[in-house]
C-alpha angles and dihedrals in degrees: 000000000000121000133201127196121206084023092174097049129104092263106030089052096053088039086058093042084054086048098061090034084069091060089261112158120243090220084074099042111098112200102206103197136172086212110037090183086068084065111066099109084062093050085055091066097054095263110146107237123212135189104237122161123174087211103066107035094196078088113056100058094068095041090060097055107126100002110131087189146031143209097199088188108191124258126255088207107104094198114095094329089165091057087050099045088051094055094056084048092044097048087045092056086049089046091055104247127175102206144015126202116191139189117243136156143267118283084357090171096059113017107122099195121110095247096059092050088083090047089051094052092041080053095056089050109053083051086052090048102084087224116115107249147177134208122227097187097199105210114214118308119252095220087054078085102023108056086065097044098109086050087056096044087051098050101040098238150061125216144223158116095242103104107192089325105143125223131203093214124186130184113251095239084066095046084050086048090056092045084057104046076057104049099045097053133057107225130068089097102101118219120283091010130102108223133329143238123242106196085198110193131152116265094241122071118208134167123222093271100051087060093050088055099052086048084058102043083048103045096036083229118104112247117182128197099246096200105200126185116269102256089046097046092049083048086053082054095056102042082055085059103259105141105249106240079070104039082054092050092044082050091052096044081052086052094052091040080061095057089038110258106142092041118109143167095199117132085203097114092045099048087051102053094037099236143060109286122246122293117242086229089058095051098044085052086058100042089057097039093062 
C-alpha cells in the first residue's frame, strides 16, 4: 500500500497519475488529503482517499494504517512546516510504516538559502526516525518560470535576483515520475544503509538570462534579464502583489541560485524516469502556445 500526502495538490496528483501509469493498482494507492470532497476524481479511479491534515495529528494515525510506504510531500504552509512535517513522520512510525520518501530540495546538505533550512530539519528527522527513508531533492520547477512567461514577454523583461547564477531546472510532471519510479519498486536502499539521497535536477543548465533570451527568440519581442538587488527585487515582488514573508524568501532562493545552489550535475533525475528531461526551449513553447 502506497500513501501520498498533499494528494490533490499539483505534485501529489501527477505522482498518483505516475503511479497508475506503472501499472500500479488503484486498490494500493492511498490519496491523503486535508479536503476529501476535492477528491473525488481520484476516488473515481478506485484510489482509496484518506483525511489526512498535518495539522491535527488525530488524524493521521488513522489515515497510515496499512500504508507500507509513504510520499511525505512538503507543505506549502510556511508556518511551522517542520512541526507539520514531524507530525506526519511521527504518526507513520506509529502506523507502522516501512518506509518514508520525502520531498526535499536540490543540494539540501549544503544549500545556504532560508527555504532549504526546513528541508534540512525535516531531513534530520526523518534519519532520527528510525523509519527507513529516501530523499528526492527536487531541483527548481520549470513552470516556476513558465507559468509567467507571457508576463515577461509583455513586459520586456524578466526579472530576478539571480545574477548568473545557473539552474538545472525540470518540469513537475518529471520530479512526480521519479517519485514514482521510487515509490513503485523495492530496491534504491543500498545494502547496510538506511535510506539515500537523490540529488534530482534537468539535464540543461541555464542561467536567468538564458531563459529571457529564449523567451525573445520565441516570442519575436526582446525581452532582457533585469538582475535587482535582493532586497528590491523582493520589494518588486511585493508591489506586484506577492505578500511580503514570500517575496523576501523568493528574494533569498534568487540569492542561493547566484552562488549555485540549485545547479547539479546529477543524472539522478534522468536515471529514475528512464529518459532526458525536458528541454527549457520545449516547455517555453508551451508555455506561449497556451
Amino acid at each position: 500500500m502506497i500513501g501520498i500526502t498533499a494528494a490533490t495538490g499539483q505534485l501529489g496528483h501527477l505522482v498518483i497519475q505516475a503511479l497508475l501509469d506503472r501499472g500500479v493498482p488503484a486498490s494500493r494507492i492511498v490519496a491523503l488529503v486535508r479536503s476529501p470532497e476535492k477528491a473525488a476524481a481520484l476516488a473515481a479511479q478506485g484510489v482509496q482517499v484518506r483525511h489526512a491534515d498535518y495539522h491535527q495529528p488525530d488524524t493521521l494515525g488513522t489515515a497510515l494504517q496499512g500504508v507500507e510506504k509513504l510520499l511525505l510531500i512538503s507543505s506549502n504552509d510556511f508556518n511551522d512546516r517542520v512541526g507539520q512535517h514531524r507530525n506526519v513522520i511521527n504518526a507513520a512510525r506509529e502506523a507502522g510504516v516501512k518506509q518514508v520518501a520525502y520531498t526535499s530540495i536540490l543540494n539540501a546538505d549544503t544549500a545556504t538559502f532560508g527555504l532549504a533550512a526546513d528541508h534540512q530539519a525535516t531531513e534530520q528527522i526523518l534519519r532520527e526516525s528510525g523509519l527507513s527513508f529516501i530523499f528526492l531533492r527536487n531541483g527548481w520547477y520549470t513552470e516556476n518560470y513558465t507559468g509567467s512567461a507571457a508576463q515577461a514577454v509583455q513586459n520586456g523583461a524578466l526579472l530576478g535576483a539571480a545574477g548568473t547564477g545557473t539552474l538545472n531546472l525540470a518540469t513537475r510532471r518529471e520530479y512526480a515520475e521519479a517519485a514514482a519510479a521510487v515509490l513503485a519498486t523495492d530496491g534504491h536502499i543500498p545494502q547496510g544503509q538506511t535510506g539515500r539521497a537523490y540529488e534530482l535536477a534537468g539535464d540543461e543548465s541555464v542561467t536567468m538570462s538564458d531563459l529571457a533570451a529564449e523567451y525573445a527568440r520565441q516570442s519575436g519581442q526582446p525581452v532582457e534579464y533585469r538582475d535587482l538587488p535582493q532586497a528590491e527585487y523582493a520589494a518588486t515582488l511585493q508591489s506586484f502583489g506577492v505578500p511580503e514573508g514570500f517575496a523576501h524568501t523568493l528574494a533569498d532562493v534568487d540569492a542561493g541560485i547566484a552562488r549555485g545552489e540549485l545547479s547539479s550535475a546529477s543524472r539522478d533525475l534522468t536515471t529514475l524516469i528512464g529518459r532526458a528531461t525536458t528541454p527549457v526551449s520545449t516547455s517555453v513553447a508551451e508555455a506561449l502556445s497556451a
